[in-house]
C-alpha positions in Angstrom: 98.4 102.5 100.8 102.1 101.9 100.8 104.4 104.7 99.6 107.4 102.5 100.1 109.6 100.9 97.5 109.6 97.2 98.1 111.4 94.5 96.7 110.9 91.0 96.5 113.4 88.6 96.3 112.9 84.6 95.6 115.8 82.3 96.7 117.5 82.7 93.7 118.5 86.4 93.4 115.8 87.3 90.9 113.7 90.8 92.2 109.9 92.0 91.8 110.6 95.9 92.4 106.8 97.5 93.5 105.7 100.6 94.8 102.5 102.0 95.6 99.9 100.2 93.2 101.7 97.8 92.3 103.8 96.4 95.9 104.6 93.3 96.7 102.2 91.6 98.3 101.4 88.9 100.9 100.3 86.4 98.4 103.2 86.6 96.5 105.4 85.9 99.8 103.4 83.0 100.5 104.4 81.4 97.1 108.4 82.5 97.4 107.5 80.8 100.8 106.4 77.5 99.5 109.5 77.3 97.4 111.8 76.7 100.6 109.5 74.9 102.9 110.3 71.3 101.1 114.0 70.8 101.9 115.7 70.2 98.8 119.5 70.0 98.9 120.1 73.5 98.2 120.2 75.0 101.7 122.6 77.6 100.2 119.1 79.3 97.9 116.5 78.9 101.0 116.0 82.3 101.7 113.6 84.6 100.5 113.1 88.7 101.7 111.7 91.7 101.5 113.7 94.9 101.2 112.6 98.6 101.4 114.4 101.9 100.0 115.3 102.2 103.6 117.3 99.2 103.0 115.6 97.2 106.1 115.8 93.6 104.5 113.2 91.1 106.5 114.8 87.7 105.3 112.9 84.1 105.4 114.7 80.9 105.6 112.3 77.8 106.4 113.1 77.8 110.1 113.7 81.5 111.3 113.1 85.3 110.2 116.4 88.1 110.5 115.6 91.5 110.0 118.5 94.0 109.5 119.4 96.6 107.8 121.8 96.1 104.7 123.1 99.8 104.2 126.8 100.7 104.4 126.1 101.1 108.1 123.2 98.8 109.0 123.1 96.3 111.7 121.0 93.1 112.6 118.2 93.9 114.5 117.6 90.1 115.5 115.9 86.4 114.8 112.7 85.1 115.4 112.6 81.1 115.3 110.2 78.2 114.5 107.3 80.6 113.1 104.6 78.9 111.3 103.4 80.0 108.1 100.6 82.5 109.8 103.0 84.4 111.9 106.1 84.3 109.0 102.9 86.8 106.6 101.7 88.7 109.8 105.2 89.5 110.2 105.7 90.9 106.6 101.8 91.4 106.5 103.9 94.3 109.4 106.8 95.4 107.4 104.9 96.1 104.5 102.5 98.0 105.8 104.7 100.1 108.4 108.3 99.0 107.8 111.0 98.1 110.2 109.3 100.5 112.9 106.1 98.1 113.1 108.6 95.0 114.3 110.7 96.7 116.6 107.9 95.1 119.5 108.5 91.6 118.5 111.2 90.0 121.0 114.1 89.5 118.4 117.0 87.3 119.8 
């Protein structure tokens, strides 16, 4: 089980704030997800994430995934391009379940 706070965060701003029993979860991604895949105009609100109490932030946009951290003195760890929707969850599928440390393998550019 997940003793992380997690956030949730749909392209436009609005937050889903769970911990423990009540985390965000994969399925709820997946529909934040669906909501930028169809190109709409408003590349500006095409990004969805997924933020801990670490502040580690794993952002989606439809055609890459950023993790960084956004605290006073984070940094970008790097990009992963041209994920389908399979590897975009088993990447969060990661971070929820063991945070930033669990990506760290993946060859960020």
């Amino acid at each position: 089980m997940n003793d992380r706070t997690i956030w949730l965060t749909d392209r436009y701003g609005a937050q889903k704030n769970g911990a423990r029993d009540d985390a965000a979860t994969l399925a709820q991604l997946s529909v934040l997800l669906d909501t930028i895949a169809v190109e709409d105009g408003d590349e500006e609100h095409r990004t969805v994430s997924l933020t801990d109490e670490h502040e580690w932030n794993l952002e989606f946009r439809p055609d890459r995934v950023l993790l960084e951290n956004v605290g006073d003195e984070g940094d970008e760890v790097g990009v992963l391009r041209d994920l389908d929707r399979a590897e975009q969850l088993a990447i969060a599928r990661d971070f929820l379940t063991g945070g930033a440390d669990a990506l760290r393998g993946r060859d960020w550019s």
